[in-house]
C-alpha positions as CSV (number, residue, x, y, z in Angstrom):
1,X,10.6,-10.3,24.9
2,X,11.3,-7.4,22.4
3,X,9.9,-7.5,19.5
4,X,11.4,-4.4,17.1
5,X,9.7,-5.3,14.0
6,X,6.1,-5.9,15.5
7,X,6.7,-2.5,17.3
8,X,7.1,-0.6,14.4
9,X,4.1,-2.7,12.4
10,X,2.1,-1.4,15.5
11,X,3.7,2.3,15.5
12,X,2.4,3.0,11.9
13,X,-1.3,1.5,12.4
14,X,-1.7,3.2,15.8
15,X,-0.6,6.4,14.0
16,X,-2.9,5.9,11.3
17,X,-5.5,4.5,14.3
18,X,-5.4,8.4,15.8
19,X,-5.9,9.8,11.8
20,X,-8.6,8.2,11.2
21,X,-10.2,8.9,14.9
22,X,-9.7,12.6,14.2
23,X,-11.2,12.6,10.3
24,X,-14.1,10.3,12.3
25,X,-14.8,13.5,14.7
26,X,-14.3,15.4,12.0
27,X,-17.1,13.9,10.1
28,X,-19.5,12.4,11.9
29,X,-22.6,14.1,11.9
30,X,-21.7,13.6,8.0
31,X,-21.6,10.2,8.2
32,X,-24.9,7.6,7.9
33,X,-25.6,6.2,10.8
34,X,-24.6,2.7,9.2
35,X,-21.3,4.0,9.0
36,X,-20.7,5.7,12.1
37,X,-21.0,2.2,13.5
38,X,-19.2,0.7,11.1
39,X,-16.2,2.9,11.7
40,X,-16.3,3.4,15.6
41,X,-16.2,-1.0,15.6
42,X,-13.3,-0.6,13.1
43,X,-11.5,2.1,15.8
44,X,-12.0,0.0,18.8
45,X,-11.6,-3.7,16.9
46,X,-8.0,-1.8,15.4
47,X,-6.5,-0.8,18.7
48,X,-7.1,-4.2,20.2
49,X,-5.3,-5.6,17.7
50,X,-2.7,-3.5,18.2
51,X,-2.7,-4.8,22.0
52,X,-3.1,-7.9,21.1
53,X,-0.3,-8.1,18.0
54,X,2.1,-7.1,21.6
55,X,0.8,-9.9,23.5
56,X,1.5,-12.4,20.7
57,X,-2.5,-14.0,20.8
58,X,-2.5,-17.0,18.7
59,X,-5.3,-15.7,16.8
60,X,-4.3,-11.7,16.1
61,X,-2.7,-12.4,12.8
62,X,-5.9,-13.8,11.3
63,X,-7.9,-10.8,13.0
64,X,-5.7,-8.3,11.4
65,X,-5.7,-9.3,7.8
66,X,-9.5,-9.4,7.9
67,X,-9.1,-6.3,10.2
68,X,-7.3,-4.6,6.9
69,X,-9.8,-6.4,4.8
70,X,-12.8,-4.9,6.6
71,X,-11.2,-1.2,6.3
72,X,-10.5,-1.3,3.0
73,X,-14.0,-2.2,2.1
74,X,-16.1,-0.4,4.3
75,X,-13.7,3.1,2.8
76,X,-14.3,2.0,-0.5
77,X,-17.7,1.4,0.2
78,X,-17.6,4.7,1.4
79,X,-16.3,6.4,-1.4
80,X,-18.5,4.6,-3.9
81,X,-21.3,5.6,-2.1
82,X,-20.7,9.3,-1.7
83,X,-17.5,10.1,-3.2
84,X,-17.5,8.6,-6.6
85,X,-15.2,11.3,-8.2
86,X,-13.2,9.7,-5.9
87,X,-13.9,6.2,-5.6
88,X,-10.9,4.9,-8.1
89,X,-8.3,6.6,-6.4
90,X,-9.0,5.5,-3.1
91,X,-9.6,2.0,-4.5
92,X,-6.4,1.9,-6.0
93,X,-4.6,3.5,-2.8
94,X,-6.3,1.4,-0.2
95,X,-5.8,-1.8,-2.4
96,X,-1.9,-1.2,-2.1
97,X,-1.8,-0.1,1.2
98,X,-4.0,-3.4,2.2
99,X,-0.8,-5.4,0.2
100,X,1.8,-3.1,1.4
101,X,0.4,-4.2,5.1
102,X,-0.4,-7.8,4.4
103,X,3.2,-8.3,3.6
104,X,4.4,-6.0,6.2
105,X,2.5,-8.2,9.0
106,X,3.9,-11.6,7.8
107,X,7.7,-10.1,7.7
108,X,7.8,-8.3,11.0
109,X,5.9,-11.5,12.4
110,X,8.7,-14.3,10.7
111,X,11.6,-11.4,11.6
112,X,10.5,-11.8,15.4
113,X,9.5,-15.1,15.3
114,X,13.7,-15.8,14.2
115,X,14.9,-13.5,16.6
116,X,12.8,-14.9,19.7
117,X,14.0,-18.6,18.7
């Protein structure tokens, strides 16, 4: 089963997967301990999403809206925290990112669903 609009939902988070692995290298021994932890979960709970988005799990769409939930807080948390010049910018881009992938998610998944039936 092909699934074209999946595949490119999955293309643009594992590319953003890989960005925010190399700023998480980049700043690590920068980072609290509480959110080292909180960011190397998000890595490793992000690509098996992406896995699991491929293998069409019953539950993946769930897990990837609170996925994108759980990023977008735990950044802005972030960014309150220690970037507060900041903090409004990346509230406002992360909040229309987290839209701009919501909706992304349910088309690619209803586009696929139409072309597999």
């Amino acid at each position: 089963n092909t699934q074209p609009a999946k595949s490119k939902y999955v293309l643009a988070q594992f590319i953003l997967i890989v960005l925010a692995l190399i700023a998480y290298m980049l700043y690590f021994d920068e980072l609290t301990v509480f959110f080292q932890l909180i960011f190397l979960i998000i890595l490793i709970t992000s690509t098996v999403i992406c896995g699991a988005i491929f293998e069409n799990k019953s539950w993946v769409k769930n897990a990837e809206i609170i996925r994108l939930l759980i990023v977008a807080i735990s950044l802005n948390g972030l960014y309150v925290l220690y970037f507060s010049n900041w903090f409004i910018t990346m509230l406002i881009c992360s909040t229309l990112l987290l839209a701009v992938f919501i909706v992304w998610l349910h088309i690619s998944w209803k586009k696929d669903w139409l072309l597999l039936n």
